[in-house]
N, C-alpha and C positions, 0 to 999 in steps of 0.2 A: 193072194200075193205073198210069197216068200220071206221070211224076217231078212233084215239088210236091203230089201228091195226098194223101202222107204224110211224116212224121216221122223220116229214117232210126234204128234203135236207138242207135247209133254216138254220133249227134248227143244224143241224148236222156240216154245215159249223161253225154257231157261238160258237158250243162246241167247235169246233178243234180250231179255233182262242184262246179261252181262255186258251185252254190248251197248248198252242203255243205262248202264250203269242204274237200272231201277229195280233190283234185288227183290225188295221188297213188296213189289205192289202186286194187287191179282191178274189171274189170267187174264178176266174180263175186260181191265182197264189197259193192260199190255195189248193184247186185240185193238182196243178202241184206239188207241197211240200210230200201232200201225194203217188203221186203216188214214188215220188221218192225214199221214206221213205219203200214204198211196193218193189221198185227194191232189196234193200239191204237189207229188208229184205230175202228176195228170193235169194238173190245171198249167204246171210251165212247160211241157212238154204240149199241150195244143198251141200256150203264148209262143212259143219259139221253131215251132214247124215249120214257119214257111221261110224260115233263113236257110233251108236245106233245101227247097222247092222252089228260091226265087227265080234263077234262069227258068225252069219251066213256064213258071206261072207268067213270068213276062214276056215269052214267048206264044202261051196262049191266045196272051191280050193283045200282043202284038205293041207292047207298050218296052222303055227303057227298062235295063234293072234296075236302075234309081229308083225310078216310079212305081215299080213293083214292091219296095220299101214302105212304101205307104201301108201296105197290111199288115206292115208290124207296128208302125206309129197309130193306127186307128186303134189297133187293142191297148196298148200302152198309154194312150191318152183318157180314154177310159179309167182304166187303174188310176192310172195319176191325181184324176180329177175325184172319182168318186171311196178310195179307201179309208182315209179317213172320216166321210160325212156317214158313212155306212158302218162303220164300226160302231160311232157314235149313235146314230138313229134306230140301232136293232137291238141295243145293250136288251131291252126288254123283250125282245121277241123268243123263240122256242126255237132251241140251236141245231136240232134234228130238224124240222123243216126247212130250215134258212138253206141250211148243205143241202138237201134235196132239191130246193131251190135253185138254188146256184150249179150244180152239179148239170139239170134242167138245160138252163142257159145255157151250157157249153154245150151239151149235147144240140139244139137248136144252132149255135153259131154255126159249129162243125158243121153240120148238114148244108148253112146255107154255104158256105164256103164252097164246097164239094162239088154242089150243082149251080152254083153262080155262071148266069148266061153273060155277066159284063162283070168289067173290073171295079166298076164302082159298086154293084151288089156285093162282092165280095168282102170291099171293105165297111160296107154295113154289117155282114154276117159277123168280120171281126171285133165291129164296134160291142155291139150282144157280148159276143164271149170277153170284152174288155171289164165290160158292166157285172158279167158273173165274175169274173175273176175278182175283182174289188168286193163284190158280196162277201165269195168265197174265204177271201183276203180277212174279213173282217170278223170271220167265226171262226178260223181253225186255231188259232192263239187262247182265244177265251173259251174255245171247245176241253181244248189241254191243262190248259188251268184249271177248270173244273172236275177235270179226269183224275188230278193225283193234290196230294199233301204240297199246301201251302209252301213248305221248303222245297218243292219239286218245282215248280210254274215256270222256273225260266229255264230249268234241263228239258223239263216237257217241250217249251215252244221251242228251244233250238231243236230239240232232236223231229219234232211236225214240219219245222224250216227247210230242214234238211232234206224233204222230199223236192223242195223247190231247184234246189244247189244239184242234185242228181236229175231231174226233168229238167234243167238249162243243158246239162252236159250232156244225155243223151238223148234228146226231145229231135235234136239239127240233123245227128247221123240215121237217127232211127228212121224220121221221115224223108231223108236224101235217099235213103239203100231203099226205101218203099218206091217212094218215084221215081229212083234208077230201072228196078224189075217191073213197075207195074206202071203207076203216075201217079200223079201229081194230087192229083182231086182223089185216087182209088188210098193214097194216104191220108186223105183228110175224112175218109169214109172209114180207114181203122180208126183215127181219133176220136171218131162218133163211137164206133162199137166200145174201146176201151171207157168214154163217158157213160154210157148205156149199163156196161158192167159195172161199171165200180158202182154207180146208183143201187143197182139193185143187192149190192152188197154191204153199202152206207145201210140202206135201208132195213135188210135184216141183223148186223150185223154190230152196230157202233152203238157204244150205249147213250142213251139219250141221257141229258141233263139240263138241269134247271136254266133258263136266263141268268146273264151276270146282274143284270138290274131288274126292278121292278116298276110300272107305273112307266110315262114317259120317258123318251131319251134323254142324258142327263150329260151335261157335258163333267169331261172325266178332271178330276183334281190335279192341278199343277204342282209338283215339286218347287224346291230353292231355287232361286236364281242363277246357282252355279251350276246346279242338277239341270236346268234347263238350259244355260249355253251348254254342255260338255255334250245335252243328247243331240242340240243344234248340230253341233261341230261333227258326230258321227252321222247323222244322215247328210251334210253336206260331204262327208267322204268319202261316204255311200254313191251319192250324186254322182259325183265325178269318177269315182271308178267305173260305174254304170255306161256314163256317157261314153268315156273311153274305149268298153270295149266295143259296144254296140254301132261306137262312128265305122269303125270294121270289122266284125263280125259281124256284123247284118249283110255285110258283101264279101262272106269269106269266101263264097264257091268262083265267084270274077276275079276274084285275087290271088284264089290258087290255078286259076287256068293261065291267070296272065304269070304266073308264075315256071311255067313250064308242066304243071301236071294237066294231064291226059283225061279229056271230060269222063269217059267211064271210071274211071281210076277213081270221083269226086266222091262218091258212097262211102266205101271203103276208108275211105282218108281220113273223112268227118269221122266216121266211127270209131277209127284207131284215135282218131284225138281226141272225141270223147270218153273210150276206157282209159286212156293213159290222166286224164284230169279228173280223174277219180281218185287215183293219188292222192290231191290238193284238198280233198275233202279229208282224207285220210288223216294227214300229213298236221291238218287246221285240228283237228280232235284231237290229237295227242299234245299242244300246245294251249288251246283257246281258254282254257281255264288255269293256265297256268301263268303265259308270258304273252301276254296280249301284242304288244308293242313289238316283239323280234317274230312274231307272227305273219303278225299284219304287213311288213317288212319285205319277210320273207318272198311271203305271195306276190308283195304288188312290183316287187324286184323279177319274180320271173316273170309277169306280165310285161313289164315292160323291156326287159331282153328277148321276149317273143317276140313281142310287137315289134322290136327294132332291126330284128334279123327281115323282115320283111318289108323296111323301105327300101327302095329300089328294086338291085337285081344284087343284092349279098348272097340271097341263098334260090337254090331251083329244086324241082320234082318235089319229090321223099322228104329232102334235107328243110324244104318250107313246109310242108307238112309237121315235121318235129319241132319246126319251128312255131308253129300254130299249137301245138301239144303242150308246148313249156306254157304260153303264153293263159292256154285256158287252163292249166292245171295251178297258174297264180291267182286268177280271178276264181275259179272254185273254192280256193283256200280263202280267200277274203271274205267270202259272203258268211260264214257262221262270224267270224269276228263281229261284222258290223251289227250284225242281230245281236249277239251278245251283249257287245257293248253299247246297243241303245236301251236292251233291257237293264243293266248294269248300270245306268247313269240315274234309274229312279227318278224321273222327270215326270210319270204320268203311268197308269196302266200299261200292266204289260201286254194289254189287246192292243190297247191305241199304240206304245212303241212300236209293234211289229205291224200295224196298220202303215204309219207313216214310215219305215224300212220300207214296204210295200211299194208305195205310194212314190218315193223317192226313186229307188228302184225305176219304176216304172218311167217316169220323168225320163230319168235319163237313158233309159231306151227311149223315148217319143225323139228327143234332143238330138241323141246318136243316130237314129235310122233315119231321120228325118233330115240332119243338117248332114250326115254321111251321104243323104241320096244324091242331095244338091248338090254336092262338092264332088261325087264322083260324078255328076253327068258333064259338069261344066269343067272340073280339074283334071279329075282324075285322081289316081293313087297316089304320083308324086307328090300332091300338096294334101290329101286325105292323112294315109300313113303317118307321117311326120305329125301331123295335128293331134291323131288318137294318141302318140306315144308323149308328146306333152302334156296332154289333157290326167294323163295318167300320172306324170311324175308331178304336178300339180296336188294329186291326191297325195300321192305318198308323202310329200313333203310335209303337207295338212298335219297328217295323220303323228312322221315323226315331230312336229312342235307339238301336239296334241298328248301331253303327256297322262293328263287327266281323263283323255277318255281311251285311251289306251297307255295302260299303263306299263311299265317293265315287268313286274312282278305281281301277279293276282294273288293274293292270301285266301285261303283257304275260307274264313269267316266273312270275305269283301262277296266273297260269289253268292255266300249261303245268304247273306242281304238282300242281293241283288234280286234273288227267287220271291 
């Protein structure tokens, strides 16, 4: 091959360092950073697939889209239920098997998903992959902490987080444009292959390291009283942004048809909203360490003027499509905040923070897809819509009296604490 034809490795490490702001650390542990950052990615990009597959899938079954809903509550409730008992119970286990573990499960779920002869097999397939993702959930934070220097642990777990915030944003478009050309299930059969691969590259690939504990699970050491309301305060803000989006993004493909766009058009759309809410990731990096509060703001301000362009009939075709664009490019920018700031609040390990982030998280997808199904089969969007978009400014409001856990101004020595 030609010089210029490729990327040398060499070069590609010293990009990711800068972009990683981790200058310092070796190739090997840089490697191991990425792969971890590719686990979660992969692991929200199988949780969030079938919001892009739902009309199909409920057309298979011959069931409501509401009810089609359910295979995102069964994985989600899973997570909910079991991230934090699992973070806890594995402190002493070997963190290179657990991933392979877990990595396992999803490959399993995906499969039964794929070939599910009924829609309740299905949502067992998903429950599995709920169960791995909580495993998952509960080693790739303490994977990272072990990966780099003490004053790194909380830039490590955002920047591993950050696979999850990019697998929510293009997990829906990727598998709508798969089951646009091919279907529904021949999408949940790339979700296998891509678990398949990344295993085998976890495998040769990530460097193994020590358990965080030793001997039995232990439960993890509590902070102050003030450290543990402020990290309260951020997973309930977490919560409810969660719930918010997921009451309508779990039904954004019936919302953009009922909206005037064109069912082929639906691929295409998702995916143009998920590059442009990439942004929001962007957008959240250049602020999160510095001005948490006019951040977090930010984002859930364009969340919610997305969201609100699309009660009724304000906006149609394209123009709700860009409407759906603003909307996820504010919840993409939210999600490093709230990890930040539950790391940041010092209340407990920063495995178990990003367990219960997880955990939270997840809640309020079970909440949203689940009480979104109901209310679109019986309401409809006129009384849905308008709910998501208060459930939202409810967060924001939180969030601005919450001074303490998002602050105006992060000092340079508040973050290096925090790590």
């Amino acid at each position: 091959m030609a010089e210029g034809d490729f990327i040398p490795r060499d070069r590609v490490i010293t990009m990711v360092r800068e972009i990683m702001l981790f200058k310092t650390l070796p190739t090997q542990t840089i490697i191991g950073l990425c792969a971890l950052f590719a686990c979660t990615f992969t692991a929200l990009t199988s949780e969030v697939a079938p919001v892009g597959l739902l009309i199909d899938m409920a057309q298979a079954f011959h069931i409501a889209e509401g009810q089609a809903g359910l295979a995102v509550s069964a994985f989600a409730l899973m997570v909910a239920l079991g991230a934090v008992p699992l973070t806890i119970l594995t402190v002493a286990v070997d963190r290179k098997k657990l991933m392979l573990l877990s990595l396992g499960g999803y490959i399993l779920s995906n499969l039964i998903v794929a070939l599910a002869p009924t829609f309740l097999i299905l949502c067992a397939g998903r429950a599995v992959g709920g169960v791995a993702h909580a495993l998952l959930m509960s080693i790739v934070s303490a994977y990272a902490a072990r990966l780099v220097p003490a004053n790194m642990t909380g830039r490590a777990i955002s920047f591993v987080y950050g696979g999850t915030s990019l697998g929510a944003i293009l997990g829906v478009p990727g598998a709508a444009a798969i089951g646009h050309f091919a279907s529904w299930r021949i999408a949940m059969f790339v979700m296998t292959g891509l678990a398949v691969l990344l295993a085998i590259c976890i495998a040769f690939f990530l460097p193994p390291v020590a358990p965080t504990g030793t001997g039995s699970a232990q439960l993890p050491s509590i902070g102050s009283r003030k450290a543990m309301r402020v990290f309260l305060v951020v997973v309930a803000i977490d919560a409810l942004f969660f719930v918010a989006h997921n009451l309508l993004y779990t039904y954004v493909t019936p919302l953009l048809l009922l909206h005037g766009l064109p069912k082929a058009a639906l691929s295409v759309a998702l995916l143009l909203t998920g590059v442009v809410s990439i942004s929001g990731l962007w957008a959240a990096g250049q602020v999160v360490d510095r001005w948490p509060a006019a951040g977090l703001l930010g984002g859930g301000l364009a969340m919610l003027v997305g969201m609100g362009l699309m009660s009724g009939h304000i906006v149609t075709g394209w123009v709700a499509v860009a409407s759906v664009g603003l909307w996820c490019t504010g919840y993409s920018a939210i999600i490093p905040f709230v990890m930040s700031g539950a790391i940041r609040a010092r209340a407990t390990r920063p495995d178990v923070a990003g367990a219960a982030i997880n955990g939270a998280s997840n809640l309020g997808i079970l909440l949203g897809s689940a009480l979104g199904g109901q209310i679109l089969t019986w309401s409809g969007f006129n009384i849905l819509t308008p709910l998501a978009v208060g459930v939202a400014l409810a967060a924001i409001l939180l969030a601005v009296f919450s001074p303490d856990a998002f602050p105006r101004i992060l000092h340079p020595h508040e973050d290096d604490a925090s790590s």
